[in-house]
N, C-alpha and C positions, 0 to 999 in steps of 0.2 A: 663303786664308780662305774657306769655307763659311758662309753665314746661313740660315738656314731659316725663311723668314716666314712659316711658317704652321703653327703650333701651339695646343690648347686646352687647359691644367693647370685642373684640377679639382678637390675632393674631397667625395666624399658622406658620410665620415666625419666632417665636420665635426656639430655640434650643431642649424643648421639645415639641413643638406643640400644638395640641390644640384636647380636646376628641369631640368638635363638633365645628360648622359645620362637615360633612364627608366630604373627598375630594369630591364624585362625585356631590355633590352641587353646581353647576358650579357659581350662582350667590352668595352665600354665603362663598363660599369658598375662602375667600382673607383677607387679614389686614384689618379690620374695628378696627378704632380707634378715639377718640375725637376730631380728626382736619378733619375727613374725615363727621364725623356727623355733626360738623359742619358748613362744607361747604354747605350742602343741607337745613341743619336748620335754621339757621341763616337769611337769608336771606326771611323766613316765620313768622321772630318773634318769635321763638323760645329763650327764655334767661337761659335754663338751662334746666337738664335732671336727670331723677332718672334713675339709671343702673339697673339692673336685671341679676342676675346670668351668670358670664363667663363661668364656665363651673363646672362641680361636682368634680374638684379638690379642697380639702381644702385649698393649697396653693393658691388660684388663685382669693380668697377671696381679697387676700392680695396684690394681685398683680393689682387691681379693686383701692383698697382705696389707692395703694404708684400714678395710672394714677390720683387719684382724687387729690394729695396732689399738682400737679402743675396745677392741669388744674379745675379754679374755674367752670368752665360749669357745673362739676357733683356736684350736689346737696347733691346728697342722693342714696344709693347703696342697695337696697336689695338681700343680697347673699347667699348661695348655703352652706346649714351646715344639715346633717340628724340626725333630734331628736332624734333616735332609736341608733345612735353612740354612744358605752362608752365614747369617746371625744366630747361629746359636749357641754359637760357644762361647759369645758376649752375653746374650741375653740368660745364657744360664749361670756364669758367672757372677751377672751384678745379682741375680733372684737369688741365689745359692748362698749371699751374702747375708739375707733374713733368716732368722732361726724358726721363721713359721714354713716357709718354703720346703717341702720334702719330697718333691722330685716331681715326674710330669705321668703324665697319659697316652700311649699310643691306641690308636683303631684299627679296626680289621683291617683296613687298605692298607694301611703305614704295616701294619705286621706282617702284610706279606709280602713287603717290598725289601727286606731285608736283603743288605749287602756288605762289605766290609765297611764299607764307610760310615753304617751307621751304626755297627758294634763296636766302632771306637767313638761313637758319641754318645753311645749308650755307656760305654766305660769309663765314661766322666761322671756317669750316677755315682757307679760303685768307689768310685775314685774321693765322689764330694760324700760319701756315705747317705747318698739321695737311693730311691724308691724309686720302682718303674709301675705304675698300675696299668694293665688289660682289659682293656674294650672287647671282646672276642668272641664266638662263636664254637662250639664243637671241633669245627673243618680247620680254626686256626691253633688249636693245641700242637701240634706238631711245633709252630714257632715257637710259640713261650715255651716248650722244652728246650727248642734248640738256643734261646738266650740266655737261659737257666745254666746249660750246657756248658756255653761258651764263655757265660759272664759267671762265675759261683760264686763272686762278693757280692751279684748285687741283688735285691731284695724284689722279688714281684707279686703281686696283689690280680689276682684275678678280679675283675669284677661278674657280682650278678647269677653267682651259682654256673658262670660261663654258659647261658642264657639257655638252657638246658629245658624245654617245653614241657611244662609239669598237670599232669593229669590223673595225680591220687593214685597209682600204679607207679607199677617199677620201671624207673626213668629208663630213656633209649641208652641202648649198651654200648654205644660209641660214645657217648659218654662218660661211661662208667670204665669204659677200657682209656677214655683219655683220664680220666681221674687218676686210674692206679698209673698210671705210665708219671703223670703229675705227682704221686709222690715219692716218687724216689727221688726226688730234687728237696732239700731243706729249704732252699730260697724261697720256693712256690708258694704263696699262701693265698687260701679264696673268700672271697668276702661272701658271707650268710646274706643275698641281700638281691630284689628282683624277684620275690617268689611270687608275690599278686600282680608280678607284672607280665611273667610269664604262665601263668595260670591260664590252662586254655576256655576255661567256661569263665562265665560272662555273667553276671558280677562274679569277681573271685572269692570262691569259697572262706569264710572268714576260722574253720575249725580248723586244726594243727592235723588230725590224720586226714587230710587231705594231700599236706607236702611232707608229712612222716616217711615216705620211701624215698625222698628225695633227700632227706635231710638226713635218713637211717646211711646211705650210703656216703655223704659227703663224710658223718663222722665216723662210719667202719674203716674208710680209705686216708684221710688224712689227718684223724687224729685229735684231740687236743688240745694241740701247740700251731696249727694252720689255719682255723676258721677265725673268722673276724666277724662280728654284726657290723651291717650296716644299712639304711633304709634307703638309702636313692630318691629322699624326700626332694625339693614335691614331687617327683616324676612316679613316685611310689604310691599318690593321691588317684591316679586314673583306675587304681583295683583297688585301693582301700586306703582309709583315713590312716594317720600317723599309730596310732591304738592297736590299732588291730596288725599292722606291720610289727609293729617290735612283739606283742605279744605271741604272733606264732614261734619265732626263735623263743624268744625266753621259757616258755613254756616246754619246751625240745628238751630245752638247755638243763634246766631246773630239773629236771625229771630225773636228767644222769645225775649230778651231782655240783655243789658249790663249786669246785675246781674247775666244772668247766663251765657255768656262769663267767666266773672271774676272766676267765681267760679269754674265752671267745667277743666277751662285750668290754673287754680293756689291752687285760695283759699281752695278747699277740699282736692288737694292734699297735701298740706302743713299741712293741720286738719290731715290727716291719717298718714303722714310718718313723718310729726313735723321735720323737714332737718334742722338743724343749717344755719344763714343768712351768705353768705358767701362774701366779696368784688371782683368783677370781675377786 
């Protein structure tokens, strides 16, 4: 079983459109939706997909979980709600309600706005046994320890290798000093996933010892039971086609052993987002 937790369905065809993709994104700018993902996935072993934020409408939350209500592919939806909103403690309640719904997204900005008010609304993840995923940078690792810290029930998902600029060499050491500092929290887990997007040559190198020191480090430092695949499809189409994204992980993966196949392209992810078992 393959899960891919890291997907965004879209459509700007709709009536009121869509606040992103922008139009002049010429490769993103189009209907992307669950029969078009998985037309490319499927065919890789792919057996399901966790969503990630359609777009910073509240409505659109909604509109994420009625696509998942036909289409057993989506697993599991992490979506797009701002803890700092007077509405969010309704709006997280009625979402928290669907068993596809598994918590939300903060970004750089939101994570360095942290103040008490909103690690008690961040304590209503841990509370509703929701998910918190990271948008984040190097510079903002400090915070995701200090919510790890402060919240130890609740569950956090870096995303994107924490966008760590990869150049076939041994990644930048603040990095790798925020890695180890990152594992000494169990909650913390980071998604394998943003490597052709962060690739700094141009097309992104499609062979695996290219992101080998990058990937050598995430699994010396956390293990196992932390890493998660996931492709950040389409957004993962501007450095390379669906193919060649999943193939550099797996091929990592494969090398050390079945256990960690298994785990990193299922089992940890279903530890961190806990997706209700759905029949396809």
């Amino acid at each position: 079983m393959i899960i891919d937790t890291h997907t965004h369905f879209y459509d700007p065809c709709r009536p009121e459109g869509v606040p992103w993709p922008p139009r002049d994104d010429a490769l993103l700018y189009r209907r992307v939706l669950p029969e078009d993902y998985k037309a490319v996935a499927v065919p890789e072993g792919v057996t399901g997909t966790v969503v990630v934020e359609a777009s910073e409408w509240v409505e659109d939350n909604r509109w994420i979980l009625d696509l998942a209500t036909t289409e057993p592919f989506i697993v599991g939806f992490v979506g797009n709600l701002n803890p700092e909103s007077d509405d969010f403690e309704k709006h997280l309640a009625s979402l928290a309600g669907n068993p596809i719904f598994r918590g939300i997204r903060l970004h750089r900005n939101e994570v360095q706005t942290i103040g008490d008010s909103l690690y008690s609304r961040l304590e209503l993840l841990a509370q509703a046994d929701l998910s918190l995923d990271l948008l984040i940078d190097v510079e903002q690792l400090r915070w995701a320890v200090r919510i790890a810290e402060g919240l130890p029930d609740l569950r956090i998902v870096l995303n994107h290798v924490i966008h760590v600029p990869i150049d076939g060499k041994t990644p930048d050491p603040d990095w790798i000093d925020g890695l180890h500092n990152v594992s000494r929290y169990p909650n913390i887990y980071c998604k394998v996933s943003g490597l052709v997007e962060t690739a700094r040559e141009r097309p992104a190198p499609p062979e695996l010892i290219y992101y080998a020191p990058t990937l050598d480090h995430l699994w010396e430092i956390l293990g196992v039971d932390r890493l998660i695949y996931a492709s950040n499809w389409p957004v993962c189409e501007h450095g390379a086609d669906y193919t060649t994204v999943q193939r550099i992980p797996m091929e990592y993966f494969r090398a050390i052993g079945e256990e960690a196949v298994e785990k990193v392209f299922c089992k940890n992810a279903k530890a961190a987002y806990k997706w209700p078992d759905r029949a396809h």
